[in-house]
N, C-alpha and C positions, 0 to 999 in steps of 0.2 A: 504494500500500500504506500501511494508517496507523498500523501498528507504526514505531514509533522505531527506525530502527538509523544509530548512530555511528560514528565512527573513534575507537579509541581510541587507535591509535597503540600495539597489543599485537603483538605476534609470537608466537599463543598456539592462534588457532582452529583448528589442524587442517587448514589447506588443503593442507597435506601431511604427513607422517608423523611429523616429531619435532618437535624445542621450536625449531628455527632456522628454518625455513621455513614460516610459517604466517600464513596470512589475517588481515588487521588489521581485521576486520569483526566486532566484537561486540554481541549484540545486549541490549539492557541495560532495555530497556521490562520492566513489569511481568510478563508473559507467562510470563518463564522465570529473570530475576533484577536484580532491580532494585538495583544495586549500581556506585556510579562509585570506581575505586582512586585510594590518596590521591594518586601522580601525577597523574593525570589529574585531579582538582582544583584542583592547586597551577598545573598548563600552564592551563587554564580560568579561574583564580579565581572558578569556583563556590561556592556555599555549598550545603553539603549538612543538611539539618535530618529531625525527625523529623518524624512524621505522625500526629496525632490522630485513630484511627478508631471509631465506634461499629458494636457487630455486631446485627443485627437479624434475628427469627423469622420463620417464613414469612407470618406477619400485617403485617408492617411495622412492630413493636413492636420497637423499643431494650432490648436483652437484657445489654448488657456492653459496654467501651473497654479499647481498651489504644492505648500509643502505642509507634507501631513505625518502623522505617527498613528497607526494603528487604522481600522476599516470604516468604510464612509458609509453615510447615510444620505441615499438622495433623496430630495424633494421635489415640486413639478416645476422647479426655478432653478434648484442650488444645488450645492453640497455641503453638508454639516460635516466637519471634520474637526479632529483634534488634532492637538501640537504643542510639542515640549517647548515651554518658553525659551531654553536656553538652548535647543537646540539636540544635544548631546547632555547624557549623566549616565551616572553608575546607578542611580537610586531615581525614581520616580518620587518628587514630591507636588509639584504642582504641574495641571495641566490646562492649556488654553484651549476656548473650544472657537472656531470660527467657520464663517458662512461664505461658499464662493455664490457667485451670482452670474449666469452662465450669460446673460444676456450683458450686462455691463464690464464682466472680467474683474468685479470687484473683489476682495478677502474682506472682509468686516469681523471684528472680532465679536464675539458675544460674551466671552466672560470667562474669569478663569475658578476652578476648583481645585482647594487646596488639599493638602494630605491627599491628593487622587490615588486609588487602588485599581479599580477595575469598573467597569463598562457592560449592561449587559445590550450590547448592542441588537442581536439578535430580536431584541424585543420593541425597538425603538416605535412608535407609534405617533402616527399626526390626527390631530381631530380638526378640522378648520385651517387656522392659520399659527395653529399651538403644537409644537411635535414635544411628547413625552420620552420620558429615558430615565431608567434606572441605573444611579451611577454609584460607587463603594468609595467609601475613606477609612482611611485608619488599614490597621494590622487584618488584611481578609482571611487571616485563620486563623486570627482570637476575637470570638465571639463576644467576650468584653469590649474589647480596641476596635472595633469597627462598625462604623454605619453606614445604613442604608439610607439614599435617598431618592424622594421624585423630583426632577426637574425636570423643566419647563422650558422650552424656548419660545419665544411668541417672533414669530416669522413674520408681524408687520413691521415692527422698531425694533428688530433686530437687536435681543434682549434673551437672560434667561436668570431665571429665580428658582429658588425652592418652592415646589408642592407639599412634602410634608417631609420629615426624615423617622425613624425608626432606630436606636441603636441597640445593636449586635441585629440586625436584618440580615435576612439571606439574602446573598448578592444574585443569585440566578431566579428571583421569582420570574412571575412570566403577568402581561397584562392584554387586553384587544379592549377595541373600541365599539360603542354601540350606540350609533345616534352622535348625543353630545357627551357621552359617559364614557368611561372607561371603567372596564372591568379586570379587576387584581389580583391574582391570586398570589397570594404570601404564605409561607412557611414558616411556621410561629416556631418559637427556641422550647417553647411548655410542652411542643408535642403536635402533630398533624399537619394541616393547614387550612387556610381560611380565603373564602370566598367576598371580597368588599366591593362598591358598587361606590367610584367618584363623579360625582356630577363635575362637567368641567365650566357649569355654566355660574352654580352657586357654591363651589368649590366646598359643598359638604360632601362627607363620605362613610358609608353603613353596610352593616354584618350586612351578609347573604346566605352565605350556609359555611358550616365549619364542619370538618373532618378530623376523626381523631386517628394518633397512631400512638398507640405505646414505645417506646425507643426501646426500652429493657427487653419487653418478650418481641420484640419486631413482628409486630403484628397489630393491623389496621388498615385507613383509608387515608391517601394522599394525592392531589391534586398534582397532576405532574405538566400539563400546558393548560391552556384554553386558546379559543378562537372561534370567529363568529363571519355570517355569512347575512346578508339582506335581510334574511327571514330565523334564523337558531343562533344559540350559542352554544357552543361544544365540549365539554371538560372531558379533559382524558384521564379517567381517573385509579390509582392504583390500590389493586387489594393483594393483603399479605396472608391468609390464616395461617392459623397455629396449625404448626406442624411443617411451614414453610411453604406452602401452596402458595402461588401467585397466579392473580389474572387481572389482565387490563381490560378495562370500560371505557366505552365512547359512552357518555351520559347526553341529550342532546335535551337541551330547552328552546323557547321560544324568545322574542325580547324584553318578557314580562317574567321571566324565569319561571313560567309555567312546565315543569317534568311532561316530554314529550315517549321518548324512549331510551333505552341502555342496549348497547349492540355489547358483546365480547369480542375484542381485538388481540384475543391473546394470541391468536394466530398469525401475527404481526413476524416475518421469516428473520430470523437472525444471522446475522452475517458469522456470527461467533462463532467457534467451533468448539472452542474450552468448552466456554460458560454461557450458551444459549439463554439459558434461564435468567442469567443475571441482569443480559439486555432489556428487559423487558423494565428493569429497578433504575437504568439510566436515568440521568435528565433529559428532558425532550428539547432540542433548543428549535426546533420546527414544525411546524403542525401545524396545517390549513382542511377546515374541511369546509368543502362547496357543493351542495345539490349532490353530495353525498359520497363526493371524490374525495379523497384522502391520499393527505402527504404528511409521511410523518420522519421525524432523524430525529435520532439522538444524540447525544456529547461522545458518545464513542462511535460506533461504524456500523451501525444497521439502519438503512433506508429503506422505504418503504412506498410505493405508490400505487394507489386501488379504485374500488367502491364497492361502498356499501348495496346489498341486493338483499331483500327479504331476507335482512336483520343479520345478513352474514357478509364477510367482508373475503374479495375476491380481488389478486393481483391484477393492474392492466397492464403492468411489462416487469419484468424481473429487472430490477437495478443493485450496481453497487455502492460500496462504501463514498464511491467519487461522486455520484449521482447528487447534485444537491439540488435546491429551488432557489428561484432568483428571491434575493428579501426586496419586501415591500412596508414600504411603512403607511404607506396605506391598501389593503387589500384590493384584488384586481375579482371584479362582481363575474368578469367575464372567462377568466384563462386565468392558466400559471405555466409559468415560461420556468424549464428549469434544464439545466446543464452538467455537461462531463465537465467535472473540474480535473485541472491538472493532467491532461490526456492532450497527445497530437493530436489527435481526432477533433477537438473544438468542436462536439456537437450539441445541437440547442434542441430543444424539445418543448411544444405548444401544446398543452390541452386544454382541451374546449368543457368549459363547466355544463355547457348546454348540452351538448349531444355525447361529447366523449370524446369525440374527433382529436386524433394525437398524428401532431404535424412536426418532422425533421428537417434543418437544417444546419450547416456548418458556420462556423467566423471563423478565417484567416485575415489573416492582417499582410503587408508587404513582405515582413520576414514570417517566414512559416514558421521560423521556429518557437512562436513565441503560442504560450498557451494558457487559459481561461484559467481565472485563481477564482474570482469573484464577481457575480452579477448583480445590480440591484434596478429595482425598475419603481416608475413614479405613475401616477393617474393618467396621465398623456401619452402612456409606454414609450417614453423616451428611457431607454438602456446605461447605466452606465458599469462598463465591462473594465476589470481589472485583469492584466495581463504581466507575464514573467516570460523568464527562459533564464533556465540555470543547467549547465553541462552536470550528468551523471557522474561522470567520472574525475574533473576535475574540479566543479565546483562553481565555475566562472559562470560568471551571468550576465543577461542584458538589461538595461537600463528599464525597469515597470513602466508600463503604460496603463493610460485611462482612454478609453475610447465612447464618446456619446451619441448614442448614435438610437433612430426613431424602430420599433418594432417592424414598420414597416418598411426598412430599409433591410432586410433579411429576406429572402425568397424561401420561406417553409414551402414542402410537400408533405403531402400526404403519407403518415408514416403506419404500420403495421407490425407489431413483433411477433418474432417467429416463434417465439417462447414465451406463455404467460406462466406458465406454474411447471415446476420441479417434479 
């Protein structure tokens, strides 16, 4: 596999229910967030520096730079990115967050957080002209020394504030949008986790539902993503009994969190070969479901893409570990566009929420050799592709690119696998 995955030496990913017992396996390659916490620096004596990127059109024409540290976030205007104020350090202590503006070429700063630890980018979400993000300070593996917060950036005055903060909060909770709401789901340190509903318009926010899990006997009920579509909201949720039995739940409500149905997804194929079973205990850092299509990955290397049929859930193409979905921070009503990462092949993949319809295409760039790390896409499906090339064998690499470029500048066909089920 030629995704980078580290030891961090975190007790944070989700291999089981709460903040104490959890997989020390994070994956920290471009992919899904490229971000090393200033512990894990200082144990290393890494240097952590930024990165000079130029973004280019679908001509191969140099359009705009900005220099960034760590994975972006588009908008249907910008790029939300971070940047180490000084450039270069051994330790992470403070990080700047700023806004490119694709039409003017501007960088505006929006604001810097201090003691910065980690980012859960993955989950970054816009409602309006507001994009939310849960970001960590302090020591992210003592649950004493670290908080959690929500910020806000308000994308007309180019501005961002605290929503609320939580100390010792889980840095990987997971949140979706619904209306003018955003819905939270947080991992309490007491045990299980908890369902809260923020209004973004009166900026109160209320219980929903709470699950419990015991830490001692490892067994119970824990909320491991959510996400929501026009019409449901979806919690994926995990059960442990005693005795060590595990099975995952699509729970699906309405936008009044009226209980609609519970699907079993325990059948979700694991890429594992060890520890099958264990995958299923991962953290989820992706999960869309639409009109009943389901994409789901988790923090380690089992991916997954289907639908649901009379309450059973059935593959539409066998994928691997490299298979990711483009992020969106704001969900796409119609398709999800997702990609071979880090493969020669540079292949893209459309499915259609409405019918099914799964359409193939390629991006090459002028040098071939360069290949797909990261996609993210905005309301307008305007693309913004992050690209490498690094030699196997020696090491050397070419200079990353960004490339922006419209959905409709890609020539998908009509695609069919020859293989749905093993």
């Amino acid at each position: 596999m030629k995704k980078l995955i580290v030891m961090l030496g975190l007790a944070f990913i989700m291999i089981l229910c709460s903040c104490n017992g959890n997989s020390k396996n994070e994956k920290i390659n471009e992919s899904k967030q490229t971000a090393i916490s200033p512990s894990t620096a200082r144990t290393t004596g890494s240097s952590i520096s930024n990165e000079e990127v130029s973004i280019y059109d679908i001509n191969n024409k140099e359009i705009g730079k900005i220099e960034r540290y760590g994975i972006l976030v588009l908008t249907d205007d910008s790029i939300i990115y971070n940047k180490i104020p000084t450039g270069s350090v051994d330790s992470i202590t403070d990080m700047d967050y700023y806004r490119y503006i694709f039409k003017t070429k501007e960088n505006i700063k929006l604001g810097t957080v201090k003691n910065w630890s980690y980012e859960a980018k993955y989950d970054t979400t816009v409602i309006g002209n507001s994009l939310y993000m849960y970001v960590t300070t302090g020591e992210i593996s003592d649950i004493k020394n670290r908080t959690l917060y929500l910020y806000k950036v308000d994308l007309s005055n180019n501005s961002m504030s605290v929503v609320f903060s939580e100390r010792g909060g889980f840095p990987y909770n997971t949140m979706t949008a619904v209306g003018n709401k955003l819905l939270l789901v947080r991992v309490v340190a007491t045990g299980g986790s908890v369902l809260e509903e923020y209004n973004s318009e009166t900026n109160k926010r209320k219980l929903l539902k709470k699950f419990d899990f015991d830490d001692r006997a490892n067994t119970g009920e824990a909320i491991r993503q959510i996400t929501s579509d026009e019409n449901t909201i979806s919690l994926l949720r995990l059960k442990i009994e005693s005795g060590g039995k595990i099975r995952m739940y699509l729970d699906v409500y309405d936008h009044n969190m009226i209980f609609l149905r519970s699907v079993d997804v325990s059948k979700i194929p694991s890429n594992s070969i060890d520890s099958p079973e264990n995958e299923l205990r991962q953290g989820v850092s992706n999960f869309v479901v639409s009109n009943d299509y389901i994409y789901y990955a988790n923090f380690s290397i089992t991916r997954f893409m289907g639908k649901i049929t009379n309450n059973s859930l059935h593959p539409i193409m066998n994928v691997d570990p490299e298979f990711e979905m483009a992020s969106e921070s704001a969900k796409s009503k119609f398709s999800g566009l997702f990609y071979q990462s880090f493969n020669k092949s540079n292949d893209l993949y459309l499915l259609s929420y409405t019918d099914g319809t799964l359409k193939r295409t390629t991006f090459n760039v002028d040098d071939e050799r360069y290949y797909i790390i990261n996609i993210s896409r905005n309301t307008k499906n305007n693309l913004l592709i992050t690209m490498r090339y690094k030699n196997p064998d020696t090491g050397e690499g070419l200079a990353p690119r960004l490339y922006y470029v419209n959905l409709s500048d890609l020539d998908f066909k009509r695609f069919i696998p020859s293989v749905l089920e093993k």
